[in-house]
C-alpha positions as CSV (number, residue, x, y, z in Angstrom):
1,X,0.0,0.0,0.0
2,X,3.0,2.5,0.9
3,X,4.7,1.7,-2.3
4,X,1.4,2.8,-4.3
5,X,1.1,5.6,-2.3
6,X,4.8,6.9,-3.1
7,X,4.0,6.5,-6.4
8,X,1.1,8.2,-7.2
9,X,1.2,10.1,-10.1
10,X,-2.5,11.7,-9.8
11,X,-4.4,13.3,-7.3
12,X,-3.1,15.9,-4.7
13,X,0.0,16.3,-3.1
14,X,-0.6,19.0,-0.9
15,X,1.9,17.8,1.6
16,X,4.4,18.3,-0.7
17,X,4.1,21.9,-0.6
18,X,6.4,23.1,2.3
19,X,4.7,25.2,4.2
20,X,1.5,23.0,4.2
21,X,4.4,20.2,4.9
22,X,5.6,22.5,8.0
23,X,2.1,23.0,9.5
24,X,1.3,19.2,9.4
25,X,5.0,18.3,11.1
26,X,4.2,21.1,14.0
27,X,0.6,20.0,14.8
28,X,2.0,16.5,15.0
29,X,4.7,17.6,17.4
30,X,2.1,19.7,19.1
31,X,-0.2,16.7,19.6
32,X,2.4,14.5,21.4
33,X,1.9,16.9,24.6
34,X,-1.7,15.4,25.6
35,X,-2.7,12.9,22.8
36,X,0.4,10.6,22.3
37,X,3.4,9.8,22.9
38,X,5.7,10.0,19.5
39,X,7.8,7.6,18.7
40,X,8.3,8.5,14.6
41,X,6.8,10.3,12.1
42,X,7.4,11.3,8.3
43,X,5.2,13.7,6.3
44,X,5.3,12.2,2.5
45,X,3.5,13.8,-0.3
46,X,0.5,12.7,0.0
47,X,0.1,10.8,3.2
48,X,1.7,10.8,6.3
49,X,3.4,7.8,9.1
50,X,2.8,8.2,12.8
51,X,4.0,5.5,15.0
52,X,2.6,6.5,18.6
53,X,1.2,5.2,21.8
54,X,-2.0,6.9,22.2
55,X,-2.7,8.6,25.5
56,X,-6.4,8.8,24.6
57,X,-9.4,7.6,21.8
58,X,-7.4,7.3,18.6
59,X,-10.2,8.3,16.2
60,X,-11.0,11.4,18.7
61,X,-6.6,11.8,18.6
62,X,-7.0,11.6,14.8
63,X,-10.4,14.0,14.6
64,X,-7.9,16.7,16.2
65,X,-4.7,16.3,14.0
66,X,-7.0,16.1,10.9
67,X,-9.3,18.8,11.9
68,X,-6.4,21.1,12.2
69,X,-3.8,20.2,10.0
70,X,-7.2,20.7,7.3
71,X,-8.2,24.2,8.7
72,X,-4.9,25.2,8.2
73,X,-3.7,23.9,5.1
74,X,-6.6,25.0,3.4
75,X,-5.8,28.6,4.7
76,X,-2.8,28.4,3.1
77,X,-4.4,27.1,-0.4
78,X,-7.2,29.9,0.1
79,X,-10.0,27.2,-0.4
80,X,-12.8,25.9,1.9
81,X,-15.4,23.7,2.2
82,X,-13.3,20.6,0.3
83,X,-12.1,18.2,2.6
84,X,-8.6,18.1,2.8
85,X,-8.0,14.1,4.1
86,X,-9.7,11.1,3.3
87,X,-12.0,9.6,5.8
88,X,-10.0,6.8,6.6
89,X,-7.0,5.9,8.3
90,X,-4.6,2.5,7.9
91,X,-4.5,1.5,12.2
92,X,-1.9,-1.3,13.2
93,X,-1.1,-2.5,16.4
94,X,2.3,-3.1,17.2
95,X,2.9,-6.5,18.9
96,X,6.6,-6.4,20.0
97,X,9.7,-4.6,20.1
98,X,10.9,-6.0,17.0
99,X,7.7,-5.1,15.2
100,X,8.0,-1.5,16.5
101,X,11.7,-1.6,15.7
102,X,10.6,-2.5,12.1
103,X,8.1,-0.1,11.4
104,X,10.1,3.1,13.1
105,X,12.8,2.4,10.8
106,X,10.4,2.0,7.7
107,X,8.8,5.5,8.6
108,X,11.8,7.1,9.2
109,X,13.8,5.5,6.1
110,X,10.2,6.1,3.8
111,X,11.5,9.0,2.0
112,X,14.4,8.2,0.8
113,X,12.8,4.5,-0.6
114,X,10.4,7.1,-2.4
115,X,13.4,9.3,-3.4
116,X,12.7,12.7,-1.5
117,X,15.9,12.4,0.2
118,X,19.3,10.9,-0.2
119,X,19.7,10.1,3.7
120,X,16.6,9.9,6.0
121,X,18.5,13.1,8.2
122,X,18.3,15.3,5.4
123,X,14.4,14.9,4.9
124,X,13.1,17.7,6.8
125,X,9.3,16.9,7.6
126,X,10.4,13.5,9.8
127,X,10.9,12.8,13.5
128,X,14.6,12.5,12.6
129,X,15.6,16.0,11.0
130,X,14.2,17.5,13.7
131,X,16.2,18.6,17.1
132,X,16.1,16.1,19.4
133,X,14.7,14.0,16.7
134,X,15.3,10.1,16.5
135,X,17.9,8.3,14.9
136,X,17.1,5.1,12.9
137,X,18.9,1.9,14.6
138,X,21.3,-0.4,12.9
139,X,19.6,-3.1,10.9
């Protein structure tokens, strides 16, 4: 499913617009103080990866991000009433530390696979470009 994603060639891509980019990476940051705790993220084109522990409901967690993120981002493209996500979301539960080991590497190492980036550190709208940020482990 990621690998379509990366490649889509139609539809919108408003994420990769910086500044709407920027807005969604903040609000995700801002988000860890009450509704998760972060672990990784990466903001691709046209989708984004969280890997978090929720601290409360995830769809009410979710309803907050998106709400947001959308209010903003459609500031910034000067149109309203057009929803901005799609409905749904892809949910996994991590089962294990290898598991989680796995899929925090995949996030972090997504745009490069998809060719935003030559190195995961110098893609800005991820958990590891930013300070403090985390640093993929060997393997």
């Amino acid at each position: 499913m990621d690998q379509l994603l990366d490649e889509q060639r139609a539809g919108p891509a408003y994420l990769r617009m910086p500044a709407i980019a920027e807005v969604v990476a903040d609000l995700i940051d801002q988000g860890a103080a009450c509704d998760y705790l972060l672990h990784a993220w990466a903001v691709m084109p046209n989708h984004v990866h969280l890997l978090i522990t929720p601290q409360v409901d995830v769809p009410a967690l979710l309803r907050r991000l998106k709400g947001a993120s959308a209010r903003e981002a459609n500031k910034l493209l000067g149109q309203t009433g057009r929803p901005f996500w799609q409905d749904e979301s892809y949910d996994h539960l991590v089962r294990g530390a290898n598991e989680f080991q796995r899929i925090q590497n995949y996030i972090l190492q997504n745009p490069v696979r998809a060719a935003l980036a030559r190195s995961a550190e110098e893609y800005p709208w991820s958990s590891i470009s930013r300070p403090g940020g985390l640093k993929p482990a060997a393997g």
